[in-house]
Steps between C-alpha positions, in 0.01 A plus 500: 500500500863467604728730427805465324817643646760569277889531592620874393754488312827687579583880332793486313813730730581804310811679584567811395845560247772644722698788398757350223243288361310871450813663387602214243116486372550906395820424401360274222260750376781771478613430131823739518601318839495172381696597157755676719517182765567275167788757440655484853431125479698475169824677635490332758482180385776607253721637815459152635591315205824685432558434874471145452719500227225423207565780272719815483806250655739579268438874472851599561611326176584670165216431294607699125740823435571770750132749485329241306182630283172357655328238275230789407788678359607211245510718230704763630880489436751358818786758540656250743478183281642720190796608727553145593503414144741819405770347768462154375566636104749723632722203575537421088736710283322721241710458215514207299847306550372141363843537246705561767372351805410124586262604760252704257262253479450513896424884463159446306418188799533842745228653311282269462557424857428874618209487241319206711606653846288785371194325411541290788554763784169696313286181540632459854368840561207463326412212732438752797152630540630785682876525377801484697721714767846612453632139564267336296230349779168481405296816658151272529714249724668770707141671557339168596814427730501870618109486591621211784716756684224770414197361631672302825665798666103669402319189682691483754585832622151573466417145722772615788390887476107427516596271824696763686208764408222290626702382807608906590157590367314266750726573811461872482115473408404251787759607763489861466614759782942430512486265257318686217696863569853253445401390219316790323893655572699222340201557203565842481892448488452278192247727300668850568740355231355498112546100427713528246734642704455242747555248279818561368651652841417139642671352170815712525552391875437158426718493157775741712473204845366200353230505797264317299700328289481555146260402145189384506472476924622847534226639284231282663609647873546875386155514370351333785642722726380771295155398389324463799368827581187524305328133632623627827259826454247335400497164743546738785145655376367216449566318846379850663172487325427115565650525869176609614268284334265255677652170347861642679286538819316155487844359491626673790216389678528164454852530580721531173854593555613822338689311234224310421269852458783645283598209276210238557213739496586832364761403225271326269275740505730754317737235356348665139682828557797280574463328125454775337799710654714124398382526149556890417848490692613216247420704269744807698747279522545373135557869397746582797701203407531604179547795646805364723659320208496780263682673758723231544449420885271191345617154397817365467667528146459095438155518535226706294187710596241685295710795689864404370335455165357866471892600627623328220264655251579822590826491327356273207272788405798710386588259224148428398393141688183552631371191571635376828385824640134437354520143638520562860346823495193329374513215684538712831180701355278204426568373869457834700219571340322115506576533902375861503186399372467163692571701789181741452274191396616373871442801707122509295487129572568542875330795579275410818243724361421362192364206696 
C-alpha cells in the first residue's frame, strides 16, 4: 500500500491593522464623531467653494434695502423700504394743481412710482433668508464668505503651531540636559503671560510696525507664535517617556541616527497627541480670530470674517436687527462645537490603550 503524499497547501498571511486603520475602525462606531466629522466636512467644503469662487462671489453686492427683513420675517413690516417709499412720494406736491398746472398729471405717475418701489424693495427683502446689513448685502453670503477667512487662519495657524510644538517638544524631550533647561525658559517666558494678553500685545506691535504684515497673514503668524506652548508640554512628555523604550534602543543598536530615532522612530509613535492638539487648536483659533476682529486688529475692512460680522452686529442690536448677529454667531457655534466633539472622538480613537 503506497502512500499518498499530498502538497500542503499555503496559510493565508495575516497582518495585523496598524494604528490608523484601528483608530478609523473606532472612529466609525463613534456615532457623535462621525456626525461632527460630516459637520467639519461640510464647512469645509463650503470654505473651499467660496474660495474657488462657486458661491458667496458676489457677497459684497447690495442685495434689497439697507437692514433688510430675513425671508422668515416676510410678514413683518420693512421700516427701510417704507422710508424709501416716503422719499420717493415726497418728491410729488400734495395739493391738487391739475387747473393750474400742466405737469399734474406727472404727480400721480410719482405715486404710483413710489407705490411699486415699495412693493418692490419689500420683495427684494423678502428674497433674503437671513435679511440684509446696513448696505443691503445679503447676511447668508457674507457668513458663507466670512467662514473662508474664519476657518483658514483656524487650519492653518493650528497646522504651523502644532509643527513648532512637536519640533520644540521633541528637541527638549530627546536632547535633554542644555537643550531642555533653554527651552523650558523660552516656555516659561511665553506662558507667564495669560494668552489673551499675548495675543493682542503681539497684534498691537505688529498693527503699530507692520512686522508681519497685515490681514489674514498677520493673524495666521501671531497665533502661531502664540499657540505653541501646550503641544510643546505635552511632546516634550511624550519624547521623555518613549526615549527609553526598547524599540528607541534596537535602533540605536543597529545604528539609527538620532534624527532618525526622533522623527523616524519615535514621532509616529505619538503623532496622535500631535492630531489631536491640530484639531482642538483650530478650534482656539476660530474664536481668537473672532476674537482679533471684534477688536479690530483682524481683517482688513474689504474683506469679511465671522469676527467683523459680530463687530458689525454690535451696533445693529441698538436699532433692533438681530439677524446678522445670529448668523455668524451660530455659524461660529455649530463649527466649534462639530470640531470640539470630533476632537474628543479622535483622542478616544487614538488612545494606545484602547488597543
Amino acid at each position: 500500500m503506497s502512500a499518498v503524499l499530498t502538497t500542503p497547501q499555503p496559510v493565508a498571511r495575516q497582518e495585523s491593522p496598524g494604528l490608523w486603520a484601528l483608530a478609523w475602525r473606532r472612529l466609525r462606531q463613534d456615532t457623535v464623531g462621525m456626525v461632527s466629522l460630516a459637520v467639519v466636512a461640510f464647512f469645509l467644503a463650503m470654505m473651499l467653494a467660496s474660495f474657488t469662487g462657486l458661491i458667496a462671489k458676489d457677497w459684497s453686492k447690495e442685495k434689497g434695502v439697507s437692514y433688510a427683513n430675513p425671508s422668515f420675517l416676510a410678514g413683518a413690516e420693512n421700516l427701510e423700504a417704507r422710508s424709501m417709499a416716503t422719499k420717493e412720494a415726497a418728491k410729488a406736491p400734495a395739493v391738487d394743481l391739475s387747473d393750474i398746472d400742466p405737469l399734474a398729471p406727472r404727480y400721480r405717475e410719482w405715486e404710483e412710482r413710489a407705490a411699486k418701489i415699495a412693493v418692490t424693495e419689500t420683495k427684494r427683502a423678502e428674497s433674503l433668508p437671513f435679511g440684509g446689513d446696513k448696505w443691503g448685502r445679503d447676511v447668508l453670503q457674507k457668513v458663507i464668505k466670512g467662514s473662508e477667512v474664519s476657518i483658514f487662519v483656524g487650519l492653518c495657524g493650528a497646522l504651523i503651531a502644532t509643527f513648532i510644538g512637536t519640533f520644540l517638544g521633541a528637541m527638549a524631550g530627546y536632547w535633554g540636559g542644555k537643550v531642555n533647561d533653554f527651552l523650558e525658559w523660552f516656555y516659561n517666558i511665553f506662558t507667564s503671560i495669560p494668552y489673551i494678553l499675548l495675543i493682542l500685545a503681539f497684534a498691537a506691535v505688529a498693527q503699530a510696525t507692520g512686522s508681519f504684515g497685515k490681514g489674514v497673514v498677520s493673524i495666521i503668524v501671531i497665533l502661531s507664535l502664540t499657540g505653541w506652548t501646550g503641544i510643546y508640554r505635552l511632546i516634550r512628555a511624550e519624547y521623555i517617556k518613549h526615549g527609553n523604550r526598547e524599540y528607541v534602543k534596537a535602533a540605536q543598536a543597529i545604528g539609527a541616527t538620532n534624527m532618525s530615532r526622533m522623527f523616524g522612530h519615535i514621532l509616529p509613535n505619538v503623532s496622535h497627541v500631535s492630531l489631536v492638539q491640530l484639531s482642538a487648536h483650530v478650534v482656539g483659533f476660530i474664536k481668537a480670530e473672532v476674537i482679533l476682529s471684534f477688536l479690530g486688529f483682524g481683517v482688513p475692512v474689504d474683506q469679511v470674517s465671522w469676527g467683523t460680522m459680530l463687530a458689525e452686529a454690535q451696533n445693529e442690536l441698538v436699532i433692533g436687527k438681530w439677524w446678522q448677529l445670529v448668523a455668524a454667531g451660530a455659524s461660529m457655534a455649530i463649527l466649534v462645537t462639530a470640531f470640539s466633539l470630533l476632537t474628543d472622538a479622535l483622542r478616544d480613537a487614538l488612545d494606545p490603550k484602547l488597543k
